[in-house]
Each structure stands twice: as C-alpha cells, then as structure tokens.
C-alpha positions in Angstrom: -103.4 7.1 -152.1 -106.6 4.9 -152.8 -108.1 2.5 -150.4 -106.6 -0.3 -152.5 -103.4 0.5 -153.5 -103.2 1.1 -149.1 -104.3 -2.2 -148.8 -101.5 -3.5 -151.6 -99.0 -2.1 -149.5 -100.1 -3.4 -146.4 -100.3 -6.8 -147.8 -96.8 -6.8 -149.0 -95.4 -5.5 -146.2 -96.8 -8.2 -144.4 -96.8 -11.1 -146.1 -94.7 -13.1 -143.3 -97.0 -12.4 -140.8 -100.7 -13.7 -140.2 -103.7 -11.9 -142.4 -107.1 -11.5 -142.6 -109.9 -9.0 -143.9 -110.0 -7.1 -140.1 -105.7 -7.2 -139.8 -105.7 -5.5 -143.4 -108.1 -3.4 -143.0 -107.0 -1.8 -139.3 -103.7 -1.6 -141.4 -105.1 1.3 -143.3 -107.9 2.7 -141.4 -110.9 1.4 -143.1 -113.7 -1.1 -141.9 -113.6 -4.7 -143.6 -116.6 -3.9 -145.6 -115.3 -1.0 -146.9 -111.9 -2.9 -147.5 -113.7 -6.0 -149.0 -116.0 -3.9 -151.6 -113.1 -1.6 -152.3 -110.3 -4.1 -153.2 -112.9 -6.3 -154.5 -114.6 -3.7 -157.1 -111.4 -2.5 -157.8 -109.4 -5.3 -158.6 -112.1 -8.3 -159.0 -110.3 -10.5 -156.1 -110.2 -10.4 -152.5 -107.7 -9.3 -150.6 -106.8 -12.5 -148.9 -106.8 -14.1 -152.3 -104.4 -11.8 -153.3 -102.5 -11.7 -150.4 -102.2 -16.4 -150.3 -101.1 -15.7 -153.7 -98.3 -13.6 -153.4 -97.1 -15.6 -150.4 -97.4 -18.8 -151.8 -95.7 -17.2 -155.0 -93.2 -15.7 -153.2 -92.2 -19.3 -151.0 -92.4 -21.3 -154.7 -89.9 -18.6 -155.4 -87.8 -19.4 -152.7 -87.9 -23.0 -152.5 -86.9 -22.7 -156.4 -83.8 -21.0 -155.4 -83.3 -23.7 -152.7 -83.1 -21.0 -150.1 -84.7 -22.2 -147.6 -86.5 -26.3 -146.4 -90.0 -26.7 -146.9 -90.5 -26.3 -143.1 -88.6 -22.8 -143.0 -90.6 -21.8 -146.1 -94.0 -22.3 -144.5 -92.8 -20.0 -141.5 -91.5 -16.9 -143.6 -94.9 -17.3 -145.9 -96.8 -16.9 -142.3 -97.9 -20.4 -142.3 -97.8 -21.9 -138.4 -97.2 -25.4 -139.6 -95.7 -26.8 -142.8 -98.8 -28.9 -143.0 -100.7 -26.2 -143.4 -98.1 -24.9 -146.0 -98.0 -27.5 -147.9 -101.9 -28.1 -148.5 -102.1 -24.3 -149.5 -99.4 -24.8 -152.1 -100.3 -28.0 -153.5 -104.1 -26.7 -153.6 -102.9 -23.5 -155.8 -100.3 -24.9 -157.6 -101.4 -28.5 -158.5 -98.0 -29.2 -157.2 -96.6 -29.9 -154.0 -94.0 -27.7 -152.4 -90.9 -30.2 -151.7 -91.1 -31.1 -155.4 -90.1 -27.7 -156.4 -87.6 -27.9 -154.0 -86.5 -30.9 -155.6 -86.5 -29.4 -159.1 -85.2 -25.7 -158.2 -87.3 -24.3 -160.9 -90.6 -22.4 -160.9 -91.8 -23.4 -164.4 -95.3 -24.1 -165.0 -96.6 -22.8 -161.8 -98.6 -19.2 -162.5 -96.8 -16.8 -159.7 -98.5 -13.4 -158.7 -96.4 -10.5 -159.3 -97.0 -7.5 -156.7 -100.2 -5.7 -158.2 -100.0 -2.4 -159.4 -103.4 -0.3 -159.1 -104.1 2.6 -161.7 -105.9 5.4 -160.2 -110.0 4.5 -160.2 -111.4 6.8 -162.9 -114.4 8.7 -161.5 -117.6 8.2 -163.8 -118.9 11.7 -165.5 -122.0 10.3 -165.0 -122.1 9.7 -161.2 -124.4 12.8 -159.6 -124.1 12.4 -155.6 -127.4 13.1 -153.0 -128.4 12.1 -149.8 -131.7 9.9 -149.2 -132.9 9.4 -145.9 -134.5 6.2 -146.9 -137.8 4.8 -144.9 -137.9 1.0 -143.7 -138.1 -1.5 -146.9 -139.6 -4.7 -147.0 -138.0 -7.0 -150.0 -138.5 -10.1 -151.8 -136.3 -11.5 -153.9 -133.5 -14.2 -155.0 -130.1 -14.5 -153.6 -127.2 -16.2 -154.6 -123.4 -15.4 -153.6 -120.8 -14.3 -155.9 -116.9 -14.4 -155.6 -115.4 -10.5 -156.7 -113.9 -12.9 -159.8 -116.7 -14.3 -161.1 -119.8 -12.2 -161.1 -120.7 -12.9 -164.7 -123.4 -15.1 -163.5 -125.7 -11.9 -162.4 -126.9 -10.6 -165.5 -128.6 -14.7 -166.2 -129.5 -14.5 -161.9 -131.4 -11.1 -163.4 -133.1 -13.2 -166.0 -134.1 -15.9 -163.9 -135.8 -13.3 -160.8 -137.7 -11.2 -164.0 -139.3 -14.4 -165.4 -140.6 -15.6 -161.9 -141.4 -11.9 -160.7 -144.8 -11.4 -161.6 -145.5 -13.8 -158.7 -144.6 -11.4 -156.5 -147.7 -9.9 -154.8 -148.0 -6.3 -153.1 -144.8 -4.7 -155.1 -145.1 -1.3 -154.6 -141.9 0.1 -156.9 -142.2 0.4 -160.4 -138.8 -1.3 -161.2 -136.6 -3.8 -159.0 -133.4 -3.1 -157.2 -130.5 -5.3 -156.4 -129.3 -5.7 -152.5 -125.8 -6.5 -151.7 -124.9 -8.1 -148.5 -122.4 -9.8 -146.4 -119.2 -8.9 -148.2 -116.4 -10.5 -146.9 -112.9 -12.6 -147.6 -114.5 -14.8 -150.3 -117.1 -12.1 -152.0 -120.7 -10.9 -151.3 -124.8 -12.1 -151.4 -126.8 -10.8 -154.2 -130.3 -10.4 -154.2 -132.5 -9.4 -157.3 -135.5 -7.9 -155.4 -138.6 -6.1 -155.3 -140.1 -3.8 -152.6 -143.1 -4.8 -151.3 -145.9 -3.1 -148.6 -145.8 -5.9 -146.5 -143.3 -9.7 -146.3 -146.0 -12.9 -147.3 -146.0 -14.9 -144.6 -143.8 -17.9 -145.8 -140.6 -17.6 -147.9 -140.9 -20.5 -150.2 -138.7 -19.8 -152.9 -138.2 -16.3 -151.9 -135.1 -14.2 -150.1 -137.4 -11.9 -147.7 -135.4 -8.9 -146.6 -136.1 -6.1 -143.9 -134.0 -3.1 -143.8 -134.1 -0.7 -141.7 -134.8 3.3 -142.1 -131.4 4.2 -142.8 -129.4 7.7 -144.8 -128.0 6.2 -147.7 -125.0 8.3 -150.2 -127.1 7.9 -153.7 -124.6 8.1 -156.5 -126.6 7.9 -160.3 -124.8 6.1 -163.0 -126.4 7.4 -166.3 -124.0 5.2 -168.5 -124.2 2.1 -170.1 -124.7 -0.8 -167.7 -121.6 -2.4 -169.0 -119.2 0.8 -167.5 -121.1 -0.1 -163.7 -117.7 -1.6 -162.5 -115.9 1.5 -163.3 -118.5 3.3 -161.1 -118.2 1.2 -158.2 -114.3 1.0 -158.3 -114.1 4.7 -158.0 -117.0 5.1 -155.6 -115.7 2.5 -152.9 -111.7 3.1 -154.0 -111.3 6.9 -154.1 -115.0 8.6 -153.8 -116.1 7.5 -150.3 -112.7 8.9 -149.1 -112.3 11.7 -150.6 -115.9 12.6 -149.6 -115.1 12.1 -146.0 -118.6 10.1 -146.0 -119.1 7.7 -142.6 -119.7 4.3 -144.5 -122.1 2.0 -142.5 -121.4 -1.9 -142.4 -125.1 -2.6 -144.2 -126.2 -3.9 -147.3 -125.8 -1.5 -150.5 -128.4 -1.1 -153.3 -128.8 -0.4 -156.9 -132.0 1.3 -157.8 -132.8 0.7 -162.1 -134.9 3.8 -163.2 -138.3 2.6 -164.6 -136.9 3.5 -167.7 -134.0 1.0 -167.7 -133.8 -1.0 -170.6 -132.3 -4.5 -170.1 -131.5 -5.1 -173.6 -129.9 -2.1 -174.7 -128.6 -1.4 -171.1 -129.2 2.4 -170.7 -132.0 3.9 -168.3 -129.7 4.5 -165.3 -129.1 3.3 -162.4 -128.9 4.8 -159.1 -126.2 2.7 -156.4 -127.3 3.1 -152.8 -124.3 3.2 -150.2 -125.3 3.0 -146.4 -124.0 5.8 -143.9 -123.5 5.7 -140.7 
C-alpha cells in the first residue's frame, strides 16, 4: 500500500482524536517530510487539510442529522473546545455550525468525501543513480507554495531568468530549483544558480549552503508538464519500494543545459537527499 493511501487510512481512523504531520506520519512509519511531500505530490493537499476537512465534513454531517449539540460535535471532530470548533467550521464553511443545527440540512456547504488514491503510475522515463554530491553554494529566489496552488512557479521561473544574469561567479551551465521546509501548509521554492563562492550581502537574493550530501538522482526525460506524475510515484511508491533512507533535507531539480523552457523537453534530473 502506498505511503498515501497509509496516510488516508490513518487519517480516517482517527479523525476523533488530535492530528498533526508527526501523529500521522508515526502512524505509518514514515518521517513528516516524507509524509508531507508524499501526500502532498500525490494528492495536491496536505494532510492536515485533508484530515480538518473530513472532520469538519463529517460534524456538518452530524449536526445536519441533529445527532449530536454543537458542544458534543466539537469533541467527536477532536476539537478541545467548541470555540475552537466553531471558528474552524465557520472559517471553511462560510457558515457557522449551530445554524446547521438549526436547519438539519447540509446543503450548500462543499463536504469532503473519504479520498480514494489510484496507484502512482511510475514514469518510463525516470532512470535512478546515486550522486555523492560535493558542498553547493546557491543564489537564488524563494517564495513558498501551498501543495494546491503551485501554478505560480513556472511565472517565479520567469521572474529569477530575467534578473539572473546578475548573478556573478555561476559555475553551472543551467539552474536548478531547491525545495525546502516542507510541512503542514506546503514547501519553499527557490529558483537558483550554483555559484563558487556566496557575495557577501544578500540583497535581493536567497543564498543557500548545502552540505556534501548522497543524493537518489531520478531523470525525467518527459515533457515538463508530466513532472507531477514523476514526483507522485517517486515520493508515494518509489522511495519505498526502493528501500532508500530518505534524509529530512532540501530536494533538487537539475534542468539539463539542453532544457528548453518553451517547448518544455530537455530533461530534468530530481535530486532526493539520503540519509
């Protein structure tokens, strides 16, 4: 069973009790990175999204059937107080709880079902190596990026390439990407460029040192566009079923010099860190 469809199961086996990222993941035996790229590649939410939404679907659900006081309701949904509760519900729904206690009815409120996770479709083009990688100085552009909405990169890409050329000592011939802090609400993103040595102010710039590490190099030879596929199956099902130690470090994507951004084919090679 994939790392998500674990986590799916978790969830909804616990959806009365307290959750976060590190509950989840110790659920299923995976770290919280690994969790939070997994479900999060996979499914394009986080976990704890998914997991307020089914609870708070599941108390609209009950209140509708008048089952249950707004008080009780925020208990079995694993709220500790109904305050709590009721600023979660009225936040998601637009509505507050008691008035759908009031009107015993569900309707117009969007309620999240129990998801059901196909089986991650491994890429034909993903060839797998190991690259014990030197340490890498960076300079780049960082924003952050929810797992639902990451539709602003290919414009953050625009933005880095135009002001690029200011970047003095580069030492690659193309730029590579640098994924970091994933968590409950979604990850940094840094367009970058390696450098031989960091300038001695920031300014505008993200500067980044990482350390010599071993990375698991995985090269996607498709069209950019099918990238998501790649990662879903690499963090869902590939990781795992290649018994490799996943380290809690940023991850990269490598563009082959020969990467063409307006046609999107080149390759690209993603970068996950070992332990």
């Amino acid at each position: 069973m994939s790392t998500t469809r674990r986590a799916v199961w978790n969830i909804e086996r616990n959806l009365d009790r307290p959750l976060t990222l590190a509950t989840i993941a110790a659920g299923i035996g995976v770290s919280p990175f690994h969790l939070a790229h997994a479900f999060g590649r996979t499914t394009g939410l986080s976990a704890l999204r998914y997991a307020r939404e089914r609870r708070l679907s599941e108390a609209a659900k009950l209140l509708a059937r008048g089952d249950a006081s707004v008080t009780e309701t925020a208990y079995a949904a694993g709220y500790a107080t109904h305050a709590a509760f009721t600023r979660a519900f009225a936040r998601h729904f637009g509505r507050p709880p008691s008035a759908v206690g009031r009107e015993r009815s569900t309707a117009g409120l969007v309620l999240r079902a129990p998801m059901k996770v196909p089986p991650a479709k491994a890429s034909r083009a993903l060839a797998l190596r190991r690259v014990a990688s030197p340490r890498m100085f960076l300079v780049g552009t960082t924003a952050r990026y929810a797992y639902e909405d990451v539709a602003g990169i290919p414009r953050h890409w625009a933005r880095f390439m135009g002001e690029a050329s200011a970047i003095a000592h580069r030492t690659a011939t193309s730029p590579l990407s640098v994924s970091t802090r994933a968590g409950s609400d979604g990850f940094d993103y840094t367009c970058a460029w390696e450098v031989s040595r960091l300038p001695a102010a920031a300014g505008r710039w993200t500067l980044t040192t990482l350390p010599a590490r071993s990375y698991a190099v995985f090269r996607h030879d498709r069209h950019v566009s099918s990238l998501p596929e790649a990662y879903a199956w690499i963090w869902d099902e590939g990781l795992r079923r290649l018994r490799l130690p996943v380290a809690d470090a940023p991850t990269l994507e490598r563009f082959d010099p020969r990467f063409d951004p307006v046609t999107g084919m080149g390759g690209i090679e993603i970068w996950i860190p070992l332990r």
